[in-house]
C-alpha positions in Angstrom: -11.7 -22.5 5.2 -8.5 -20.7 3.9 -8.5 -16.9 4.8 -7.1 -15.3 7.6 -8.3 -11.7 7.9 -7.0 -8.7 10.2 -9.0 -5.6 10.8 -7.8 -2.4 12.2 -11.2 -0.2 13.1 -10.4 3.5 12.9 -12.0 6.9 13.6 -12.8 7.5 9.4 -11.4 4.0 7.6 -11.7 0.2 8.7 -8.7 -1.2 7.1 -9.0 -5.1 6.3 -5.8 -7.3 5.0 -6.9 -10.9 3.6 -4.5 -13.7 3.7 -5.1 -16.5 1.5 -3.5 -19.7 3.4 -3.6 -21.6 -0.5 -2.1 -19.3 -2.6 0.1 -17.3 0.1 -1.8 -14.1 -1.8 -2.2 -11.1 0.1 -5.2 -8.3 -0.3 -5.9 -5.3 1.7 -8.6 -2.9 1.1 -10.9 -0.7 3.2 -14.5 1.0 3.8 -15.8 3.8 5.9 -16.1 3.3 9.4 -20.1 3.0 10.4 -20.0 4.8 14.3 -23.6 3.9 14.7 -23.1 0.4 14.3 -19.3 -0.7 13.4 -20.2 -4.0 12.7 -21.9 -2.7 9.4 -18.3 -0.9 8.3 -16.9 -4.8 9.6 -18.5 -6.4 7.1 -18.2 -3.8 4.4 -14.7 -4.1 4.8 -15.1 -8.1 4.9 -16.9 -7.8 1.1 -14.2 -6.1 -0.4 -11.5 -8.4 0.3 -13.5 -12.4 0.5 -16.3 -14.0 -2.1 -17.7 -16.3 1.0 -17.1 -15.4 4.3 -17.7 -18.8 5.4 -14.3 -19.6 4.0 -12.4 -17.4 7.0 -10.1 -19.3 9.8 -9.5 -16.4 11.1 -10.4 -13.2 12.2 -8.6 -10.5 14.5 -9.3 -7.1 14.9 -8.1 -4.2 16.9 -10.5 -2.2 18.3 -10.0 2.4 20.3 -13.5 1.6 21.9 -12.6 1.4 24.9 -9.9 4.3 24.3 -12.7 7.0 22.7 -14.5 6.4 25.6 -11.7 7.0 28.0 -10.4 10.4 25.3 -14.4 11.5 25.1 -15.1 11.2 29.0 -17.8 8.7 28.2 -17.5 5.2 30.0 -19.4 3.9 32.7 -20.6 5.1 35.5 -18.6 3.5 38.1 -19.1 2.6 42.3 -15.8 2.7 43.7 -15.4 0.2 47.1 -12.8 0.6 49.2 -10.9 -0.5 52.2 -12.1 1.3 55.4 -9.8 4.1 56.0 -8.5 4.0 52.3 -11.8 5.9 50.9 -9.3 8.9 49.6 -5.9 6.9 48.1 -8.0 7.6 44.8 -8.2 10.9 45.2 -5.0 12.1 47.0 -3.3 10.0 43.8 0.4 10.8 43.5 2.5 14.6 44.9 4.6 14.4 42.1 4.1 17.1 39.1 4.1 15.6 35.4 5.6 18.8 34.5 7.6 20.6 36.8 7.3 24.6 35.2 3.7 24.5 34.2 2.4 26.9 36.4 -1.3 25.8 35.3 -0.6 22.1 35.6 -4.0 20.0 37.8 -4.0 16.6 37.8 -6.1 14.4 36.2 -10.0 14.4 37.0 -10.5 11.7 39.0 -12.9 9.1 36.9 -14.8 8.6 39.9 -15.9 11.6 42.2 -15.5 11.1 45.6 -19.1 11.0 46.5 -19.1 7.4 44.9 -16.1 6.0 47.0 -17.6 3.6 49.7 -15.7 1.9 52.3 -16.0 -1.8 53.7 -14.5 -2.7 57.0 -12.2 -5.3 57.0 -8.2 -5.5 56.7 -4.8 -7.9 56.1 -1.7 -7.2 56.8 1.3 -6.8 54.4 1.8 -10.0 54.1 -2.0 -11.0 53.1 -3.0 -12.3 56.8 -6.3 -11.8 57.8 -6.3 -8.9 61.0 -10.4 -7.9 61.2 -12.8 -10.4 58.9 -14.8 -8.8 55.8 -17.4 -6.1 56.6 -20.2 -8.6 54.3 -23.0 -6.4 55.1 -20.9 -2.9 53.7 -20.2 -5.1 50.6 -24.1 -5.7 50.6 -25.0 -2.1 51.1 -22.5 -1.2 48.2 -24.5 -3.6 45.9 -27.7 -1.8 46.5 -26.3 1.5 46.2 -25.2 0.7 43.0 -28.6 -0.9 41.9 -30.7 2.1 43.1 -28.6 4.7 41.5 -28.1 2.8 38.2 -24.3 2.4 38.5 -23.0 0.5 35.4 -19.4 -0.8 37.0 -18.4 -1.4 40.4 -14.7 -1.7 41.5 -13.4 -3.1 44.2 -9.5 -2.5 45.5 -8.9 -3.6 48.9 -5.7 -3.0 50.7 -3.0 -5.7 50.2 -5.4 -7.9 48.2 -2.4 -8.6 45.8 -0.7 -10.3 48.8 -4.0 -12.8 49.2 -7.2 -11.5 47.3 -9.5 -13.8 49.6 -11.4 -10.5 50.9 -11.8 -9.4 47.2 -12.9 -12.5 45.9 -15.5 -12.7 48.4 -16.7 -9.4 47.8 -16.9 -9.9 44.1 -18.9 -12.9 44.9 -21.2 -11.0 46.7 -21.7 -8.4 44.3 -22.6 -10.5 41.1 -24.9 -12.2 43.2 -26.9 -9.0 44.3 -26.4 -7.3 41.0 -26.3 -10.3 38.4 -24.7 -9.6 34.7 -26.1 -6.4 34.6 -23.4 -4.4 36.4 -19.5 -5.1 35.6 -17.4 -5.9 38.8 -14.1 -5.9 38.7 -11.7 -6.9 41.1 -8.4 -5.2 41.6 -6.2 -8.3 41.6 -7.4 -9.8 38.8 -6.6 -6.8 36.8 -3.1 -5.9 38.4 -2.0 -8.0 41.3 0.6 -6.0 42.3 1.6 -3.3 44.8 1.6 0.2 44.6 -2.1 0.8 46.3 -3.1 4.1 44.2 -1.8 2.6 40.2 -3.8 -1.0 41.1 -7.0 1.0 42.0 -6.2 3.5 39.2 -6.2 0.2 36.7 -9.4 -1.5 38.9 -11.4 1.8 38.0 -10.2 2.3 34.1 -11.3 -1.1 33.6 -14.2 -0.9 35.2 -14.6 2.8 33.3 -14.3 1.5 29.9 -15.4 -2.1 30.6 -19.2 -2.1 29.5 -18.9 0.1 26.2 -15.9 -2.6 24.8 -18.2 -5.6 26.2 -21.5 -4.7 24.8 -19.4 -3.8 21.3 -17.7 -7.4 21.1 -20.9 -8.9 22.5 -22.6 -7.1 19.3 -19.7 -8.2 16.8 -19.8 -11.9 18.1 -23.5 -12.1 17.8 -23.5 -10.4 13.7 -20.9 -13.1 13.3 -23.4 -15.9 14.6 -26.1 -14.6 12.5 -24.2 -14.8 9.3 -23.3 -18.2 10.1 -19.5 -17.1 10.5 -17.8 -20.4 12.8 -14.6 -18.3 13.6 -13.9 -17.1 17.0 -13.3 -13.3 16.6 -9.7 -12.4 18.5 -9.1 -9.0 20.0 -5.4 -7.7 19.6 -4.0 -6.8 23.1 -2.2 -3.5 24.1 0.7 -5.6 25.0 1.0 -7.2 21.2 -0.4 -10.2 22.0 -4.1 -11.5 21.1 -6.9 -12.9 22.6 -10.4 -14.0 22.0 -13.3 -11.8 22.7 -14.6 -14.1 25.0 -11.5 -13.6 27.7 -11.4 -9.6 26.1 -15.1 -9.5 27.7 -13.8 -10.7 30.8 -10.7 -8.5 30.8 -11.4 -5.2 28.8 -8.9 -3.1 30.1 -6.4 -5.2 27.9 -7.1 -4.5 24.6 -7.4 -0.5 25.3 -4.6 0.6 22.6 -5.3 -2.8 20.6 -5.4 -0.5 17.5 -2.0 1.2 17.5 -0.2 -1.4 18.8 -0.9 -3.7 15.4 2.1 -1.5 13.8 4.4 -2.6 16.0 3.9 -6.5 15.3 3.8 -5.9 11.9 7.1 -4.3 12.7 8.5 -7.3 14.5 7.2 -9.3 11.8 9.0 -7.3 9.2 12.6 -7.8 11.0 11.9 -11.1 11.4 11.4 -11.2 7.4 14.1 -8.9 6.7 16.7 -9.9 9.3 16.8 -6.5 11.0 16.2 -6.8 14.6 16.1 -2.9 15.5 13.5 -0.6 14.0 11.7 2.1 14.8 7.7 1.9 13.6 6.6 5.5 12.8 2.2 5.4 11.6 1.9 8.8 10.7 -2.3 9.0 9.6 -4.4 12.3 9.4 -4.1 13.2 12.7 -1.8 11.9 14.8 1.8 10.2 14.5 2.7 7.4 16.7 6.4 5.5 17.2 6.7 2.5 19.0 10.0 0.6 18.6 11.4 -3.1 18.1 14.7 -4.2 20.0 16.6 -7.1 19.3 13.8 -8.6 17.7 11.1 -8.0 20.3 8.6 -5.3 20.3 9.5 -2.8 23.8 7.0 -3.2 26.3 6.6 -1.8 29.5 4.5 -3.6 32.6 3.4 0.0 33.5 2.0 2.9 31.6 0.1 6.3 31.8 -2.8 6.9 29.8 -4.5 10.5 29.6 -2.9 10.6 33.3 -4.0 7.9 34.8 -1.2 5.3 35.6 -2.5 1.5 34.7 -0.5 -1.8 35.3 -0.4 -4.1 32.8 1.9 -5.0 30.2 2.1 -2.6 27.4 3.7 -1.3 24.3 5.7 2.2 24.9 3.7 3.9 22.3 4.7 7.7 22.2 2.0 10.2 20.2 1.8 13.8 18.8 -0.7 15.7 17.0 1.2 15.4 13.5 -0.5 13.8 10.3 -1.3 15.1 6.9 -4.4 16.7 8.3 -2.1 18.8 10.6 -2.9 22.8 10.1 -0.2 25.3 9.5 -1.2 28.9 10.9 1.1 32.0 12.0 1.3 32.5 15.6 3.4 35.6 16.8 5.1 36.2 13.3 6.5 32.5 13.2 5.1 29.6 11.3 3.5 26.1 13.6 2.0 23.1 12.6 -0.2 21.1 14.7 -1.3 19.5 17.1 -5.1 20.7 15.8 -6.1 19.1 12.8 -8.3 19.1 9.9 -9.9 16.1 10.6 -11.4 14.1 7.8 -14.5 16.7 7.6 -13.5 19.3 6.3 -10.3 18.4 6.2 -7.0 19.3 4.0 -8.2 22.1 1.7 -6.9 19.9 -1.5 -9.8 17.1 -0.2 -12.6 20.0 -1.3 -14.9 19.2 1.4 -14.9 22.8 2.6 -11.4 23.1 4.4 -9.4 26.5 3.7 -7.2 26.3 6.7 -3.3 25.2 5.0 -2.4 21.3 6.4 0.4 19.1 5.4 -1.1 18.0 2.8 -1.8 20.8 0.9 1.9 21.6 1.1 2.9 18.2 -0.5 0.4 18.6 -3.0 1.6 21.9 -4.0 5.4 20.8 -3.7 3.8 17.8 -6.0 4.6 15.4 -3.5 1.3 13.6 -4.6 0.1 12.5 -7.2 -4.0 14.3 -7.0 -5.3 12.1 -10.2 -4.2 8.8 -7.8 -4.5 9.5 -4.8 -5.3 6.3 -2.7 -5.2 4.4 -5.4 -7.3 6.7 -7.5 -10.1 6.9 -5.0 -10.0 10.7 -4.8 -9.0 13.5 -7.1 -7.5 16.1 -4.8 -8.1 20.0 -6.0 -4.6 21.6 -6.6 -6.2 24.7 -6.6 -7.6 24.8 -3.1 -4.5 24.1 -2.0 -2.9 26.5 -3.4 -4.9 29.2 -2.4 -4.4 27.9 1.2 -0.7 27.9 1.3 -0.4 30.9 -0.4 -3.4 32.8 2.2 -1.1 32.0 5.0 2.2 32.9 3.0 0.7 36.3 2.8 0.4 36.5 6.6 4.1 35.7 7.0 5.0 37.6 4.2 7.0 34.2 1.9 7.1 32.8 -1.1 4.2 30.2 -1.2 6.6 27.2 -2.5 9.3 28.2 0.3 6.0 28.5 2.8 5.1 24.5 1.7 8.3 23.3 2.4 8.6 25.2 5.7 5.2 23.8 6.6 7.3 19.8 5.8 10.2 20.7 7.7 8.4 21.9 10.9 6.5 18.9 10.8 9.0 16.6 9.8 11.3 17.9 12.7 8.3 17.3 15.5 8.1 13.9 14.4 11.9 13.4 14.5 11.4 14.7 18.2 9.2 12.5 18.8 10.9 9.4 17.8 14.2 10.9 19.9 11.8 11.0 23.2 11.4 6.9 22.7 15.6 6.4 21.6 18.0 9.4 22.6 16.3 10.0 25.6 16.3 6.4 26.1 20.3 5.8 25.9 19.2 4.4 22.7 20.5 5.3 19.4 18.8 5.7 16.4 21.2 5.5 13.9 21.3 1.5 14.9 17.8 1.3 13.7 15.8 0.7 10.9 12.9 3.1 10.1 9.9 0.8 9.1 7.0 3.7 8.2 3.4 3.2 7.2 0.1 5.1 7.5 -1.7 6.8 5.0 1.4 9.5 5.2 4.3 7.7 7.1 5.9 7.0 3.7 5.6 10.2 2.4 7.2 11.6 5.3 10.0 8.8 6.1 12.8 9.8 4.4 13.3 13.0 5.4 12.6 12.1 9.0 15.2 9.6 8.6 17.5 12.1 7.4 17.6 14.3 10.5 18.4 11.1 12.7 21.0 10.1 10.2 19.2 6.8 9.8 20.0 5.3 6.7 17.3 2.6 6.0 13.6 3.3 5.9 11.5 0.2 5.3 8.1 0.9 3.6 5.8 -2.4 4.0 3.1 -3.5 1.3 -0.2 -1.7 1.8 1.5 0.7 4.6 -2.1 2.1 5.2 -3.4 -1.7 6.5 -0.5 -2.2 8.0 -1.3 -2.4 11.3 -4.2 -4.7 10.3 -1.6 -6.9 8.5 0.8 -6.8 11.8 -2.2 -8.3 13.9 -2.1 -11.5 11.2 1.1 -11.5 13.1 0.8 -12.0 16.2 1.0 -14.1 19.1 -1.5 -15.0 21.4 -0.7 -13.5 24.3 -1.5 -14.2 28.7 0.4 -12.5 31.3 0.8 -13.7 34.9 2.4 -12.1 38.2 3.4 -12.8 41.6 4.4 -10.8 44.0 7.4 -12.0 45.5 9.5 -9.0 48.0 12.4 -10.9 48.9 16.1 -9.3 49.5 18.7 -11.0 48.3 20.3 -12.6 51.2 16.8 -14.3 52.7 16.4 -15.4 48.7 15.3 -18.8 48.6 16.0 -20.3 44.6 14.6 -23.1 45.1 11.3 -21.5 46.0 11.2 -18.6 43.3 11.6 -21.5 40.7 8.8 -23.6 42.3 6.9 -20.1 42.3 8.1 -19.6 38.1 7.0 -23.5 37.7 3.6 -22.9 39.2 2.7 -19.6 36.6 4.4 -21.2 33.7 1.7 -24.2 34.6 -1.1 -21.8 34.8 0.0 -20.0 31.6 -0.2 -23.4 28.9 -3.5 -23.5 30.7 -4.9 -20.1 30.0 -3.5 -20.9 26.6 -5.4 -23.8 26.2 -8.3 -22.3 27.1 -7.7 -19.6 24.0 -7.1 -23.3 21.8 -3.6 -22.7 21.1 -2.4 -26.6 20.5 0.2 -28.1 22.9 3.2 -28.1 20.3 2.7 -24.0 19.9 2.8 -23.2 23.6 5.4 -21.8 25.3 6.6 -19.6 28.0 9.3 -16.9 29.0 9.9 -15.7 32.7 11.8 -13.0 34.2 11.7 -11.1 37.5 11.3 -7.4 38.6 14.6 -6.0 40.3 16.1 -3.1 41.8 18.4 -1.9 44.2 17.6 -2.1 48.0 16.1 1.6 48.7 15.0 1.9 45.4 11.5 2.5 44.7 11.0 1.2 41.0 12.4 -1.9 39.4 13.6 -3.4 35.9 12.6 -6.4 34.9 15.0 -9.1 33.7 14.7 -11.8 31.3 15.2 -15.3 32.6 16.2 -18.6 30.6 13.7 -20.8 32.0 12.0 -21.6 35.4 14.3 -23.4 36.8 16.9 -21.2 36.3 16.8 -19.7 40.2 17.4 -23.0 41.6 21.0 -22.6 39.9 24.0 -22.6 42.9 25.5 -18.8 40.9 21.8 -17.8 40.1 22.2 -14.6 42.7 25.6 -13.8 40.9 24.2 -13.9 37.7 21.1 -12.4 37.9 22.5 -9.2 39.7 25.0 -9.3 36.8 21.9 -8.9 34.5 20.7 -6.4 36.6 23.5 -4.0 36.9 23.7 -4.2 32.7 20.6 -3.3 32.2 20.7 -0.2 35.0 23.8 1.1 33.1 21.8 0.8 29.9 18.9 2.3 30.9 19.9 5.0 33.5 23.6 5.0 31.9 25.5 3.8 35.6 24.8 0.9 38.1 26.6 0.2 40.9 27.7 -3.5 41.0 28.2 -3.9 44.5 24.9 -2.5 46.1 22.5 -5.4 47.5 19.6 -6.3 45.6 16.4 -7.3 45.9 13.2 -8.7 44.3 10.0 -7.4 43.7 8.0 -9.3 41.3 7.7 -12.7 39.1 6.4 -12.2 35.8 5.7 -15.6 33.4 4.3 -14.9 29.8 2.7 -17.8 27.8 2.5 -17.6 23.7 0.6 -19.5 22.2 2.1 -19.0 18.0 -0.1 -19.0 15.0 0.9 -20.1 11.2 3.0 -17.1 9.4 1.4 -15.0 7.0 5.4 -14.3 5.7 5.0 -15.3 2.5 6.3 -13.5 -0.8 3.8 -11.4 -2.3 2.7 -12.1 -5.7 3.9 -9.9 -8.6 1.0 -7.7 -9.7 0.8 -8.5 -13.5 1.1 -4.5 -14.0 2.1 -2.5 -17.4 4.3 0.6 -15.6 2.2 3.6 -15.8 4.5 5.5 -15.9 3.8 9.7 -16.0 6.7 12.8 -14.9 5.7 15.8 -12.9 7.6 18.7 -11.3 8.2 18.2 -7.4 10.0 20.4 -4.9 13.2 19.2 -3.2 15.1 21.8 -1.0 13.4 24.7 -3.2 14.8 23.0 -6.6 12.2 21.5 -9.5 13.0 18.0 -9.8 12.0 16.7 -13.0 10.2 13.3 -11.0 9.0 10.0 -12.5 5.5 8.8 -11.0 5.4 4.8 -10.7 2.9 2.2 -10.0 4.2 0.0 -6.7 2.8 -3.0 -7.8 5.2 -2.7 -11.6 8.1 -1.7 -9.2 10.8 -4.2 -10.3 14.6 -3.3 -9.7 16.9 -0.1 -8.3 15.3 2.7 -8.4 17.2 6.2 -7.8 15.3 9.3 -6.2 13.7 11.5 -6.8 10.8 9.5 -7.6 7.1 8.9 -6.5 5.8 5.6 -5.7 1.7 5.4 -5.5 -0.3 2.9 -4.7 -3.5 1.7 -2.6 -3.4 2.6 0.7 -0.1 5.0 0.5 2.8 7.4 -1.5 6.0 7.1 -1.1 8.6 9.6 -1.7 12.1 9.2 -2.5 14.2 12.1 -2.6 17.3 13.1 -4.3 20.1 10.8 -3.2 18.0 7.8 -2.0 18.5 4.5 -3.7 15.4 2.3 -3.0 14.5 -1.3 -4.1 12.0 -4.1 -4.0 12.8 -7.3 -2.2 11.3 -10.4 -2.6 8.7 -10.5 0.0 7.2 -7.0 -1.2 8.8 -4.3 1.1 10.4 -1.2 -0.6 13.9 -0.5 1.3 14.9 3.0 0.7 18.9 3.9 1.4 19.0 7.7 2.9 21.9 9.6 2.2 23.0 11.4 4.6 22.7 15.0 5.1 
């Protein structure tokens, strides 16, 4: 057993990387997704890249089930129960408008209507002490609601069950034993024990929403694995980076619902860690959409809260920040002026160049008729694109808006190009963060394409293009961690704080993390845990949270000192002021347990490759380049723009004035000049 393979399952492709643990070789390949049954495209994509699939060690996979469900409005049926008195926190939500001057802004639909809401008597105080015992017989009555009516998911959030879950627990007990396996319950605090009433029901019901569709799909994968005689557990990547098996993904589905996308950005902490760049910004730019996620001081930037289509979830997860903007983008004339995106072309009929019945221009069709692309080679040869058809699209909307088609195709880039700079400023600028201080590590079927340019307008000067940049989100999952995170509430001001306590508190979660790590059969000697705290100013209403150096580090006589130190740096940096001599206090203990796997850093074989070498006439700032097209895999050496780099999975283009060059692990590191 010698390969470790990575999948990343998307809407049209399932991308597959192979790492061969003998020879340190590296494969990646792909086949057409199979949306009746994706274990079928699974193992498709498993043929093209290992002879015996006995021989794997490993297996990961990211997987948007639970996420097209929640996008298409088709998860599970769900019974919400609730505390008596607390039937409408769902519903009321949050007063606060997402966007102040939309005059036509609603909130979110509530994923459970009010008519499925049911109340249970029964209540605890603040701090978690029992005032009236649980209502049994409500819980009882919810069960057989939810039997007769054919309810596929009950949730339960109870108030203050993060403070002691004792009245959850026992209403979960009740309910699996009235409704057996054939109904999901889930319990608020297992999902997200902390406070803030309306975002921990708001996480209770999206688990419980998208819960049965990603358990009955890793229940089906697990089982075609059996059948084939396959002896690997199959790991789930996690929306917070980290991985776990399917078995504790069954049990927690909520975790892994942007386990796709977020396979980029491990790859991209993998590649700082290889290149010795601990900033970068990862841009996946595909057919549709165009997603940035960034990696600070070595770390990928996660956030213990999120909103998704909305609806606010706790958990730890990777800021992820998406826009319609891929190749398959369309360009179209709206009020005499040129847009592009968000709608796209989709994969059928798609770009107009594809021939599959699309006449609408995309960004595609514009790089093709800039000749951007390379159409006898595109990925890798698999498809001969139709110049032609492009053409005629560009130039049907250049008529509308009365331009020169070849200035029309490079309009349709720059519009494009510029919403995607936009969009990384949203994650950096807007941040306090700056760019410039970053690498740009792109991938995707387009990123590459694209990269440069973008670069350019952020006056970034390295862009970072990784072997197979279309699998490499699937190649970023080989590098990951395994993954458990555990809380605590802990509200304490600074001047009742007790050290001695929050370490023996930090001390009890580490304990509990090694364990859950166990469990996922991580050995002892590749264990280990980070803690840190959430903060914030007395009267504040949300916190930071702040790294700490070990467990024991509260029991420390200047530990208040220090800590509020930490905190006021990391105010300034995020809001740009703090104010040193305001009280603090603390909200939350967070401990993290990783469990680390063997790297898949290792150099990538040279490609025994003749240079097939061919020029072509591309487009740079309305000037015909004479350009050389070039094999990736023959790369060997500086190479000066403008120049076309095809391969596999991805083209890369370097423009006039860019330097790029191949190090030894495989990535090609372009040098932008600067505008």
């Amino acid at each position: 057993m010698s390969y470790r393979v990575a999948m990343d399952i998307g809407g049209t492709f399932t991308d597959v990387v192979c790492y061969d643990e003998r020879s340190g070789a590296v494969t990646a390949s792909k086949a057409p997704t199979t949306p009746g049954d994706l274990a079928e495209g699974v193992f498709a994509a498993l043929g093209r890249v290992v002879d015996n699939p006995a021989e794997i060690s490993f297996f990961v996979h990211g997987t948007t089930q639970g996420l097209n469900a929640l996008l298409e409005r088709k998860g599970a049926r769900v019974l919400l129960l609730a505390s008596q008195g607390g039937r409408d926190v769902y519903q009321i939500a949050r007063g606060n408008r997402d966007r102040m001057f939309d005059l036509r802004y609603r909130k979110p639909v509530p994923l459970v209507p009010r008519q499925d809401v049911m109340e249970t008597g029964g209540r605890l105080d603040y701090r978690g002490q029992e005032l009236v015992p649980l209502d049994e017989e409500a819980v009882r009555a919810a069960a057989r609601r939810a039997r007769a009516e054919g309810f596929d998911a009950v949730a339960v959030c109870l108030l203050f069950s993060y403070a002691n879950p004792a009245h959850e627990v026992r209403a979960g007990e009740i309910l699996r034993a009235e409704l057996g396996d054939d109904v999901l319950v889930v319990l608020s605090h297992e999902v997200a024990r902390e406070w803030r009433e309306y975002e921990r029901t708001s996480s209770a019901v999206l688990e419980a929403y998208t819960g049965p569709v990603v358990r009955r799909y890793l229940a089906r994968i697990e089982r075609r694995f059996a059948e084939r005689g396959l002896p690997v557990p199959v790991h789930v990547m996690q929306s917070s980076g980290g991985l776990v098996n399917a078995s504790y993904a069954m049990r927690r589905p909520l975790q892994t619902l942007l386990s796709g996308p977020v396979g980029g950005t491990m790859g991209g902490v993998a590649a700082g860690r290889m290149l010795d760049r601990g900033n970068a910004i990862c841009v996946d730019m595909g057919g549709t959409s165009f997603d940035v996620s960034l990696v600070v001081n070595g770390r990928p930037d996660v956030s213990a809260e999120a909103r998704i289509e909305g609806y606010p979830v706790l958990m730890p997860i990777v800021n992820l920040h998406t826009i319609g903007a891929g190749g398959g983008s369309l360009a179209y004339a709206e009020a005499g002026a040129l847009r592009v995106g968000p709608e796209s072309a989709g994969a059928v009929p798609g770009p107009a160049c594809y021939g599959r019945g699309g006449t609408q221009a995309t960004v595609t069709d514009a790089n093709v008729v800039l000749g951007r692309v390379d159409p006898a080679w595109f990925a890798g040869g698999l498809m001969t694109l139709d110049v032609e058809a492009a053409g005629t699209a560009i130039a049907t909307l250049a008529g509308e808006l009365d331009l020169d088609p070849l200035l029309l195709a490079e309009g349709i880039c720059d519009v494009a190009n510029a919403k995607m700079a936009q969009a990384i400023r949203t994650l950096t600028v807007e941040h306090g963060i700056e760019p410039r201080e970053f690498a740009l590590v792109a991938f995707g079927g387009a990123g590459p394409m694209h990269a440069a340019f973008i670069a350019r307008e952020l006056g970034i000067s390295e862009v970072v293009v990784p072997r197979f940049p279309g699998a490499f989100s699937a190649w970023g999952m080989l590098e990951a961690d395994v993954r458990r995170d555990l809380t605590h509430p802990y509200f304490r001001p600074q001047d009742v704080l007790d050290g001695p306590d929050m370490a023996r508190n930090f001390a009890t979660l580490g304990e509990e993390a090694l364990a859950a790590l166990s469990s996922q059969g991580v050995p002892e000697e590749r264990r280990r845990v980070e803690h840190a705290v959430d903060m914030r100013y007395e009267g504040q209403d949300y916190t930071l949270t702040i790294p700490l150096r070990d467990a024991a580090e509260p029991a420390d006589p200047g530990f208040l000192e220090t800590i509020a130190a930490r905190y006021a740096e990391a105010h300034t940096s995020r809001y740009g002021h703090a104010t040193p001599e305001a009280p603090v206090e603390f909200v939350m203990l967070r401990s993290t347990g990783f469990g680390s796997f063997p790297r898949t850093a290792a150099a990538v074989p040279k490609v025994p490759e003749e240079q097939a070498e061919h020029v072509r006439d591309v487009i740079f700032d309305g000037v015909v380049h004479r350009t050389p097209v070039l094999r990736r895999a023959a790369l060997d050496g500086e190479l000066a723009g403008p120049a076309i780099v095809v391969e596999e999975t991805a083209t890369t283009v370097i423009p006039p004035g860019c330097v790029a060059t191949v190090d030894p692990n495989g990535f090609l590191i372009v040098k932008v000049d600067s505008l």
